[in-house]
N, C-alpha and C positions, 0 to 999 in steps of 0.2 A: 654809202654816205652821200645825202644831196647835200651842196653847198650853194646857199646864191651869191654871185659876184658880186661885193657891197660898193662897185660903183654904178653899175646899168641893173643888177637885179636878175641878170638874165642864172643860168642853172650852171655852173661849173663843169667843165669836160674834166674828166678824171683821166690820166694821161700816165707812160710809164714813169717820167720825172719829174711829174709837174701837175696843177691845176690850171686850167686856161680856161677865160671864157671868152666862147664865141663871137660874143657880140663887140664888147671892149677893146678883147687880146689882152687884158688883162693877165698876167703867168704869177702863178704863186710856185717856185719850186721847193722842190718834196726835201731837195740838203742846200744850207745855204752855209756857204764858209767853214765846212766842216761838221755842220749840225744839221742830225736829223731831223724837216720839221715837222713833225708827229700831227697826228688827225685832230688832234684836243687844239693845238697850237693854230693850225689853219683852220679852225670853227672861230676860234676868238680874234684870230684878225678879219676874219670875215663879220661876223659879227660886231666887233667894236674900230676898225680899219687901223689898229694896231695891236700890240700884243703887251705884255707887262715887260721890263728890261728880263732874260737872260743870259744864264752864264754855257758856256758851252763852246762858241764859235771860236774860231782860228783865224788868222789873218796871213794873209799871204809871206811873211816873215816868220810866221811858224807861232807866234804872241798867241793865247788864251784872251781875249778879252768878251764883255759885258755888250747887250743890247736889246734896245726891241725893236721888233717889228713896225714897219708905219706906212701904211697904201698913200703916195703924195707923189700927186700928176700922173697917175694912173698905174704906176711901178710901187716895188716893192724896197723900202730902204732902212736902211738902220739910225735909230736915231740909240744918240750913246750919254747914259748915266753922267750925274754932274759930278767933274775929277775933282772937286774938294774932296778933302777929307772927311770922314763920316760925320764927325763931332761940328764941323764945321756947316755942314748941309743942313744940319738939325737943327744949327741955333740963329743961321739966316733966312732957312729957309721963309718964303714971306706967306703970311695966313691971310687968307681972303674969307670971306662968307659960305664959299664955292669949294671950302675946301678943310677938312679936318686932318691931322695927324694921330698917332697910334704909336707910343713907344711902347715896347715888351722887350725886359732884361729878364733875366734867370739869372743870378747872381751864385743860386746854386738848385740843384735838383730838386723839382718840384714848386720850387717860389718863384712869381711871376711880379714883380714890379711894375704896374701901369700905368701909364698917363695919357692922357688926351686933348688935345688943345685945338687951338681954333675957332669956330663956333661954339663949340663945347669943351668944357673946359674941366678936368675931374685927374685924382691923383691919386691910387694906391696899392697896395702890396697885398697880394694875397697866397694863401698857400691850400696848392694844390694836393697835396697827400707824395704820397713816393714813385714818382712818375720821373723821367729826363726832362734836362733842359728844355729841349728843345720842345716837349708836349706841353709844358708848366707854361712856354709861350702862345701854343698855341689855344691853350683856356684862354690865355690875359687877353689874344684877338679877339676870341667868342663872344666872351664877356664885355671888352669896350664895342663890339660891334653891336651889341646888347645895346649895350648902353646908351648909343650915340641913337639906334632907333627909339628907344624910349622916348628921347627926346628929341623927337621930330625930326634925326638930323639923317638924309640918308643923298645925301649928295656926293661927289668925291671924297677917297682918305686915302693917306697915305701911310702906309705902315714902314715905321721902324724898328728891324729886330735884331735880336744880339748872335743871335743863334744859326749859323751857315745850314746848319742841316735841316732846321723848320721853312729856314728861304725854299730850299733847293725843294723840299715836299710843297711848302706853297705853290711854287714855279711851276707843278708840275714836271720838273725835274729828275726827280727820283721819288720813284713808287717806295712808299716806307714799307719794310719787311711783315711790320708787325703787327696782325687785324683790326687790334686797337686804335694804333697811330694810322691805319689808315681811315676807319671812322672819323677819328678826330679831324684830321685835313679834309674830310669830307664834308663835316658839319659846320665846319667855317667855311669852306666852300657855299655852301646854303645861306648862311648869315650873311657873307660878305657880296650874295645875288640880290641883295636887299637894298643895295647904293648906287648911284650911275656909274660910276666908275671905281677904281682902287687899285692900286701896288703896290708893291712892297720892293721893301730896300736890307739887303745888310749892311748893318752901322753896328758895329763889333765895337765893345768897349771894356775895358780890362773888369775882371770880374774884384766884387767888393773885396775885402777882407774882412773877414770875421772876427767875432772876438768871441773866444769861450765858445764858438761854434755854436752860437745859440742860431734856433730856427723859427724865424718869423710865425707866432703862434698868435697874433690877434688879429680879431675878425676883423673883414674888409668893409670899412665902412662905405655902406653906399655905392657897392659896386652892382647887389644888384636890385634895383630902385621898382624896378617891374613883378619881383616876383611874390606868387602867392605862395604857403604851402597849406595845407590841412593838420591839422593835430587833433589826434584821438586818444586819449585816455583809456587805456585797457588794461584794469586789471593790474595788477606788478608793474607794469611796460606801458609806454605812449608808441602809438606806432604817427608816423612821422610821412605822409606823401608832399612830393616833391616834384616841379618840374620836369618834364624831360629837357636838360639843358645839362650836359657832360661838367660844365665848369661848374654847375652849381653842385650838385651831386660829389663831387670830386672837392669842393672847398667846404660841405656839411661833414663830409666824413673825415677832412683832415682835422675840423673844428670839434666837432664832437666825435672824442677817442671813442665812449660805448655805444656807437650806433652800429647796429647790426642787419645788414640787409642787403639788395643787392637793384640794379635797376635807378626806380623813383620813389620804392618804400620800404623804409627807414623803421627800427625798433629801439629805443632807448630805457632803459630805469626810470621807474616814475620819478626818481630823486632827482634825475637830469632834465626835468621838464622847465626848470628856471633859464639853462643853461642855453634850452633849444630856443626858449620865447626869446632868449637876449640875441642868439645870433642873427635869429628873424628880425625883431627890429634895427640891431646896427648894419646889417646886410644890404637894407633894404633903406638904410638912411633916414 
C-alpha cells in the first residue's frame, strides 16, 4: 500500500509499528491507546488529515472512550466528540451553509424515519420491507444522501443515528457478517464519496411506542425527487424497471405487496398499475 504523507507529499515508509515519512518525520502508529489503526483508517487520515470520531481506544485508567484522528503541528492527536448529551448536540448544534445534518431512527425493523436540515431541509418516514434496524437506517443515509445531491447540496453532513451497530459498520468498525449488509455499507459508502466531508454520530433515542403495532405503510413523499422508472404494459402484468438504488428497490417492494421480481425489474397485476403510477408520483414529490 503506497501512502503519501498529507503534510510534505513525500511517500510513507512502511515500518514494523508505524508509518513515517522521511522527509517530515511525520509517524502515524499502527495501535494508538489500545486500537488497531487498520490500513482503511490511515488512508483516510492521510487523505483527509483526520479521521471520523471512533470507538475502540483505551485510556491509560483502563476507560473505553471515543475519537478521531487529527494531523495538528505535524503529530498525530485525538480530538474528542462533544460530551453533551446526544439530544442535546442535535438541537444546538449550529447549521451554517457549509453544513447539512442526517437524522435516521428505526423505531422499529425495517422503518427508517428521516430528516435533513440545514441547507436543505426535508422530513420523512419510510418503509423499507423486513430488513434490521440497523439496515432500515442505512437506506434512510442512502436515500438523504440522494437527496441532498439532487439538490445541489454535497458539501459537509453530519449524520445522526440511532442505531450502535450501523455506526460501528459505518466506522468501519465492524465488518457486518451478512453479504447483503455489507453491500449496503458499501453503497453508502459511494454516495457518501459524493460530499467534502461527513460523520456520523450515535445519538441513541428511546425507541417510539406503538400502538396497535401498526407499521408505517404510506409512501415516502418526496424522498426520492430524482428518480425515473419505466412502466411496460404486458399482457396480465406491467413489468416495472427501476433504478439501481438498494433504498428504492427495497421501499417499491415494501409498497407494492404484488410486485414480483428481483434486482431493478419488478412484475405487478395489470390491476396494480394505479397503485404503481401513485407511488411514482408521491415518491418522487
Amino acid at each position: 500500500m503506497d501512502l503519501q504523507c498529507p503534510s510534505c507529499g513525500q511517500q510513507l515508509d512502511n515500518q514494523t509499528y508505524s508509518w513515517r515519512c522521511p522527509g517530515c518525520d511525520l509517524q502515524i502508529n499502527k495501535k494508538m491507546a489500545g486500537k488497531q489503526i487498520t490500513s482503511a483508517i490511515i488512508q483516510e487520515l492521510c487523505k483527509n488529515k483526520r479521521t471520523l470520531v471512533m470507538s475502540g481506544f483505551i485510556s491509560k485508567t483502563g476507560k473505553p472512550f471515543k475519537a478521531a484522528l487529527v494531523i495538528q503541528d505535524n503529530k498525530i492527536v485525538f480530538e474528542f466528540p462533544d460530551k453533551r448529551s446526544p439530544t442535546d448536540s442535535i438541537k444546538t448544534h449550529t447549521i451554517n451553509n457549509n453544513e447539512a445534518i442526517i437524522r435516521v431512527e428505526s423505531p422499529f425493523s425495517g422503518v427508517a424515519a428521516i430528516s435533513i436540515s440545514g441547507p436543505v431541509n426535508f422530513k420523512c418516514t419510510a418503509n423499507f420491507g423486513l430488513i434490521p434496524a440497523r439496515l432500515a437506517e442505512c437506506m434512510g443515509v442512502i436515500s438523504a444522501g440522494r437527496y441532498l445531491i439532487h439538490n445541489h447540496y454535497k458539501k459537509r453532513i453530519i449524520i445522526n443515528a440511532n442505531n450502535r451497530d450501523f455506526v460501528e459498520y459505518a466506522l468501519r468498525e465492524v465488518i457486518p457478517a451478512r453479504k447483503e449488509a455489507r453491500f449496503l455499507i458499501e453503497y453508502m459508502w459511494r454516495i457518501l464519496d459524493n460530499f467534502e466531508s461527513w460523520e456520523i454520530k450515535y445519538s441513541h433515542q428511546k425507541k417510539r411506542s406503538l400502538k396497535g403495532g401498526v407499521v408505517q405503510n404510506a409512501f415516502p413523499k418526496g424522498l426520492f425527487p430524482w428518480l425515473h422508472a419505466d412502466v411496460y404494459p404486458e399482457g396480465e402484468q406491467v413489468r416495472v424497471q427501476l433504478p439501481d438504488d438498494p433504498a428504492v428497490t427495497a421501499n417499491f417492494q415494501a409498497s407494492i405487496r404484488t410486485a414480483k421480481g428481483e434486482g431493478c425489474v419488478y412484475a405487478v397485476p395489470a390491476g396494480a398499475i394505479k397503485v404503481v403510477k401513485a407511488w411514482l408520483v408521491i415518491v418522487k414529490g
